[in-house]
C-alpha positions as CSV (number, residue, x, y, z in Angstrom):
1,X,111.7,67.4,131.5
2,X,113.0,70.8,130.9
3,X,116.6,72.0,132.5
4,X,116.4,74.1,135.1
5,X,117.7,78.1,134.6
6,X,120.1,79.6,136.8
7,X,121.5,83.1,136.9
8,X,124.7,84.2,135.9
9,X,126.6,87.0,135.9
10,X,127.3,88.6,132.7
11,X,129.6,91.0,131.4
12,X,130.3,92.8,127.9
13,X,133.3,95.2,127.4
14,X,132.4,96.8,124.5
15,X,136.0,98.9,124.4
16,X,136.0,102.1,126.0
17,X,134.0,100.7,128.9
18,X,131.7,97.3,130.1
19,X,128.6,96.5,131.3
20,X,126.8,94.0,133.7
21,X,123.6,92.0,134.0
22,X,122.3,88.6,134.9
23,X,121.1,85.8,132.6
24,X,118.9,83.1,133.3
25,X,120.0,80.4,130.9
26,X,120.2,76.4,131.8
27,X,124.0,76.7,131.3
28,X,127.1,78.5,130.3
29,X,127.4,76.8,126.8
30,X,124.0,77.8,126.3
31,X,125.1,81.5,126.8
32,X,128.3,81.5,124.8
33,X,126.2,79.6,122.3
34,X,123.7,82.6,121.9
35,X,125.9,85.7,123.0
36,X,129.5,84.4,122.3
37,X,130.6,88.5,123.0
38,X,129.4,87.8,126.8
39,X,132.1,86.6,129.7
40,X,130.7,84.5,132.2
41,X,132.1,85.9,135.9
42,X,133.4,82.9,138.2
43,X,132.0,85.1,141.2
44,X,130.9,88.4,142.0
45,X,133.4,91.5,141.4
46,X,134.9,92.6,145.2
47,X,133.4,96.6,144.7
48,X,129.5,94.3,143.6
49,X,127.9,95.0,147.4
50,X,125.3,93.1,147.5
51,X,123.0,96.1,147.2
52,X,124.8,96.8,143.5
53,X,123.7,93.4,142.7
54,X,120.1,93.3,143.7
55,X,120.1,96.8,141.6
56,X,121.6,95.1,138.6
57,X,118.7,91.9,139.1
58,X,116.0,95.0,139.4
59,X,117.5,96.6,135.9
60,X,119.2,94.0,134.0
61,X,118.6,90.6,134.4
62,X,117.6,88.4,131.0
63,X,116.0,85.1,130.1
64,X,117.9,83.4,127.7
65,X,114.9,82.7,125.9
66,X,113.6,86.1,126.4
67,X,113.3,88.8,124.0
68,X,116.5,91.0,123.8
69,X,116.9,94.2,125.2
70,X,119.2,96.5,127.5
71,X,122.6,95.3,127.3
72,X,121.6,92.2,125.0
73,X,120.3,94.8,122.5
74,X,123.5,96.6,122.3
75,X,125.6,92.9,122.1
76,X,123.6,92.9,119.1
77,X,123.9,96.0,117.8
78,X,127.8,96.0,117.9
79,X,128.1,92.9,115.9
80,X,126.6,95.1,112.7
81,X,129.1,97.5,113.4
């Protein structure tokens, strides 16, 4: 039987700035496994209302096993840089 996913909050600071989403993945290890450039919050940022987060779920949240996009695709694109 497969593991169950659970959502996790994600951030990437790419330098000058960061960004957030959510990924669905069966476990952390399984994220830094994938997408070592991610950190893994502990718990939500104080200034992430509630509303902030259901925005990021609308516009950002990933399957593991998903195709990548958004923020994934510029994880991606920065390690050819």
């Amino acid at each position: 039987m497969a593991e169950i996913k659970r959502e996790f909050l994600v951030g990437y600071d790419y330098g000058m700035a960061g960004l957030w989403g959510i990924m669905q993945a069966r476990s952390e290890d399984e994220i830094h496994a994938l997408y070592p450039e991610l950190q893994i919050a502990a718990e939500r940022p104080r200034w992430m209302t509630d509303e902030i987060y259901a925005r990021l779920h609308d516009i950002e949240c990933h399957d593991i096993d998903g195709v990548p996009w958004g923020m994934i695709s510029a994880v991606i694109a920065d390690r050819h840089r």
